[in-house]
N, C-alpha and C positions, 0 to 999 in steps of 0.2 A: 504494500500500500504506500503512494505518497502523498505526502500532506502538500499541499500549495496554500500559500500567505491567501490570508482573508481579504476577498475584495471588495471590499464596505461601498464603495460606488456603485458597484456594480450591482450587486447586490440592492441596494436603497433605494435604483434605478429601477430592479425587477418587481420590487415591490410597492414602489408608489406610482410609477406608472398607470396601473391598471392591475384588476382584482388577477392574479397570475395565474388563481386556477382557475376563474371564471373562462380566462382567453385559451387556459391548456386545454379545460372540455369545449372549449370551442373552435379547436382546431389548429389554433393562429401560431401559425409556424415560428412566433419569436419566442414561443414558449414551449420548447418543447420538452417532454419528458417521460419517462417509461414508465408506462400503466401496465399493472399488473390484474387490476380487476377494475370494470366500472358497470353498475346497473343501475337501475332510476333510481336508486337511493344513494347511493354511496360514488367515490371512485378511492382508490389506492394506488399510490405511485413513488417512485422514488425520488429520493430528495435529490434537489440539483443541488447543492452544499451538504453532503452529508457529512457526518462528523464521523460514522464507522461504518463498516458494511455491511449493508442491508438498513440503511436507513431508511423509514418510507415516511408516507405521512398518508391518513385516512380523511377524508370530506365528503360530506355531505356535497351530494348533483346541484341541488339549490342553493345560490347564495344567503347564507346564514352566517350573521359573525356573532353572536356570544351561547356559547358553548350550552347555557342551560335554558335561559330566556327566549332565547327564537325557535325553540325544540318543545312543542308539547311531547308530553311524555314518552308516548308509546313511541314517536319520531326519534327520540334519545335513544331510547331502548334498544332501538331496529340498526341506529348506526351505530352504538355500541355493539351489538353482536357482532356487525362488520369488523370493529377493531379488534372484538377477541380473536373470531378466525382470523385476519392477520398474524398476529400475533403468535397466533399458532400454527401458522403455516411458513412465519417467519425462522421461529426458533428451530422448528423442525429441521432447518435449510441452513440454518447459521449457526456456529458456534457460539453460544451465548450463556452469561454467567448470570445477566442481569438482562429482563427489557427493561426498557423505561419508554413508558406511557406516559407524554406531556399533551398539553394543549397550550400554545404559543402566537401569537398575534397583538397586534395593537387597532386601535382606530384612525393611526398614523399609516400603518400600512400590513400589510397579511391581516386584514381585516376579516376576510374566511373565514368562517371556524373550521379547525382542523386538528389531528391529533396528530402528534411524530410518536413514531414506534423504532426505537432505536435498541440494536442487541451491544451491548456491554459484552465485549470477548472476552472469556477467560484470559488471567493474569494480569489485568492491566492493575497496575500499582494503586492502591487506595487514594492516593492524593491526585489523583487521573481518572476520576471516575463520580458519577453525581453530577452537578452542575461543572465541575472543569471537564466534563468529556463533552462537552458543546462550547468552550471555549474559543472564540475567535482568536485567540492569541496562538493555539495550536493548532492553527489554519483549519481548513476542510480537506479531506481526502480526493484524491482524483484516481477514480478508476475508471479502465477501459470503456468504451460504450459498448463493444460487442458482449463483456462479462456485464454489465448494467441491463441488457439488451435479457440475456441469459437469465438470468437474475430473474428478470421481472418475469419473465413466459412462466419459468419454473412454477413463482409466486402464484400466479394466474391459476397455473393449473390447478395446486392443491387447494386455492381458497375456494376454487368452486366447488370442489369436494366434499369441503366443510360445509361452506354454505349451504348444498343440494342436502346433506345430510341431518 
């Protein structure tokens, strides 16, 4: 895996631009990124900044940005089930010590609501792990698009599995 320096511009730009997963379900080629599963409720996809591999993040098809208040209930429920099967279609796939399940945004920008599902690799040192393993200071990872590519089919495959089950 290589890390590359955090590019806060770039970035700042991705995200106040315009809703960026609004434009990725809708095609817009500036946004691109590999979906692994998307039905009328949900889509799952991996992070263009991922901080480990097998980063993804889960949303909701409809624009909705706070996590509890724009979700009646059974709506919650329904995309939470999505993030568990990720999750467990995730760990399956990846060597993982720890997920961690956030939900992340502002009203400044990643306004979406959305969940990152991130596996914690076995061994990483205690002071590297929690909130410093999403640290901008230790850049974001870059890995291949054909293994991002791979990644995400795999993902697809088992979540429907789960799902259908």
């Amino acid at each position: 895996m290589t890390r590359v320096a955090w590019d806060e511009e770039s970035y700042l730009d991705l995200v106040r631009r315009a809703c960026f997963i609004c434009e990725m379900l809708a095609g817009n080629p500036d946004y691109p990124h590999h979906v692994a599963h998307r039905d009328e409720r949900a889509v799952v996809f991996l992070s263009k900044f991922p901080f480990m591999w097998g980063h993804l993040l889960v949303a909701p098809v409809e624009h909705r940005e706070h996590v509890i208040g724009d979700f009646p209930l059974e709506d919650y429920l329904a995309l939470q089930r999505v993030v568990h099967a990720a999750g467990t279609a995730l760990t399956s796939l990846v060597p993982t010590e720890r997920l961690y399940v956030l939900s992340l945004g502002s009203q400044q920008g990643n306004r979406h609501a959305h969940w990152h599902l991130a596996p914690l690799p076995p061994g990483v040192p205690y002071d590297r792990q929690q909130f410093a393993a999403f640290s901008a200071e230790l850049g974001s990872c870059d890995f291949p698009e054909r293994d991002l590519a791979e990644l995400a089919a795999e993902l697809g495959g088992r979540l429907r599995r789960i799902l259908v089950d």
